[in-house]
C-alpha positions in Angstrom: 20.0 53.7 121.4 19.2 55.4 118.2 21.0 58.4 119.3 23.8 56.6 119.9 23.6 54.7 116.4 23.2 58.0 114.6 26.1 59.9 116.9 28.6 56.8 115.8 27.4 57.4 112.0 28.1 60.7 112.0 31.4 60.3 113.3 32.2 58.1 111.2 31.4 60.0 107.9 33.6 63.2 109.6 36.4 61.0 109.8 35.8 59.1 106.8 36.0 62.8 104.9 38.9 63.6 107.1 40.9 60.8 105.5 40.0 62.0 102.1 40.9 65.5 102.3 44.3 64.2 103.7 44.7 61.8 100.9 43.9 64.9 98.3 46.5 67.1 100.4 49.0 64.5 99.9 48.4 63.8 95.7 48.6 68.2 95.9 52.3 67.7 97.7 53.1 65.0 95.2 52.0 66.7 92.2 53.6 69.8 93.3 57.0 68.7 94.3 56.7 66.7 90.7 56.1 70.0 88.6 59.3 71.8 90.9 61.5 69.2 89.2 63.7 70.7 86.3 62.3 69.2 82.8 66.0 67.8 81.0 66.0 69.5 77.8 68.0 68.3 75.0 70.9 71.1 74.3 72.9 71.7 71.2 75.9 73.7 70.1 77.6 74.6 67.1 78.3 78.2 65.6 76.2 81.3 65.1 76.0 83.3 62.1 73.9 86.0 61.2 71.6 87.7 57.7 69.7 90.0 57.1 66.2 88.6 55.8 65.1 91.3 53.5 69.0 90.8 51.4 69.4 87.2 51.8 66.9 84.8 50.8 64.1 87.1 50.9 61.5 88.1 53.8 59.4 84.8 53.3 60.9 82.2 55.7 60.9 78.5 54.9 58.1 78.3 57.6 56.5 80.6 55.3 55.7 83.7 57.6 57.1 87.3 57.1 59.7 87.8 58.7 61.2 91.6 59.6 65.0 92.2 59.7 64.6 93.5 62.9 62.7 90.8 64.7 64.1 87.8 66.7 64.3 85.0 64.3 66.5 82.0 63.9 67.2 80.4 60.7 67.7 76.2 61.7 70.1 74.5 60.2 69.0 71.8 57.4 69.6 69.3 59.0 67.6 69.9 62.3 65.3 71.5 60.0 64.4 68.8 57.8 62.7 68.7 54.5 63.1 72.4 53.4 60.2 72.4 50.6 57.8 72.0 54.0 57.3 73.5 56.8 59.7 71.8 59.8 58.3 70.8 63.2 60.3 73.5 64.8 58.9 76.3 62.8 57.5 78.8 65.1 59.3 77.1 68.1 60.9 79.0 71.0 64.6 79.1 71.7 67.3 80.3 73.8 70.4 80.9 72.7 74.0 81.1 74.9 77.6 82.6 74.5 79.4 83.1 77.4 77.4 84.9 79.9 74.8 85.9 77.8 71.6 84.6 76.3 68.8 85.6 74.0 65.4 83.9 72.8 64.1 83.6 69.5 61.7 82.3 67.4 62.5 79.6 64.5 61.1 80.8 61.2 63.4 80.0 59.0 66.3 77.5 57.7 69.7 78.0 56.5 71.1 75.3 54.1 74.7 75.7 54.5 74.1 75.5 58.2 75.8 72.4 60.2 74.0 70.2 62.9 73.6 72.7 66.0 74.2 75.6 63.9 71.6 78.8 63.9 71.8 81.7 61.2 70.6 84.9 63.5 68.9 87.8 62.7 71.2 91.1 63.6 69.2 91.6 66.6 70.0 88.1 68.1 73.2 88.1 67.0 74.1 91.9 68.9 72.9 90.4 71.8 75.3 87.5 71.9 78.1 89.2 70.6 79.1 92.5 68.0 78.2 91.6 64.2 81.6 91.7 62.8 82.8 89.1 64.7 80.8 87.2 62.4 80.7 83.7 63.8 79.6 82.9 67.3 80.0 79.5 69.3 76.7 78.5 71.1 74.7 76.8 73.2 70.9 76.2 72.6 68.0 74.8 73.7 64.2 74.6 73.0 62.1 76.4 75.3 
């Protein structure tokens, strides 16, 4: 009799952990299939220009970092940009940057004040890899990354 007892017990916890390791496979599926799903990302356009940071407004950004005439920086536009006596909430951010078939990333470091909503002022080297520098203005796309 107490074999039996024991015997039923036992099976009992083996299927009560069975359940649970099916129920954890399950909230895995879940939570996988979840992170597959593309993350909607608010997009912008407007026009592309480019400078050179050394010539025009100096190599300290308004997100007050160095910032070499041949790295990938983008200059935001002020009004994106916000307050430009502080340092904005995209400073340092990631984007990537679209026209036609092509696309670049860059980082944000700086802020152009004549820029328009969805414009991005571009270092030469962002700006040659969109398009060729006398062309002078570029229409984008954009997003954060």
């Amino acid at each position: 009799m107490r074999t039996t007892i024991v015997l039923i017990f036992t099976l009992f916890l083996a299927f009560g952990a069975f359940l649970i390791d099916a129920r954890k496979t399950q909230s895995g599926a879940a939570e996988r299939r979840q992170s597959n799903v593309v993350e909607k990302r608010n997009s912008y356009h407007g026009k592309a220009t480019w400078f050179i940071p050394s010539l025009h407004g100096g190599s300290m950004g308004a997100c007050w970092e160095y910032e070499a005439d041949e790295e990938y920086v983008v200059a935001m536009n002020s009004v994106q940009y916000g307050d430009m006596t502080k340092k904005s909430g995209w400073c340092f951010k990631k984007v990537r940057i679209y026209h036609g078939n092509k696309h670049v990333d860059a980082i944000v470091k700086d802020a152009c004040p004549e820029c328009k909503y969805g414009d991005l002022d571009l270092t030469p080297p962002v700006f040659k890899a969109l398009g060729d520098l006398d062309t002078g203005i570029l229409q984008i796309n954009w997003h954060e990354i």
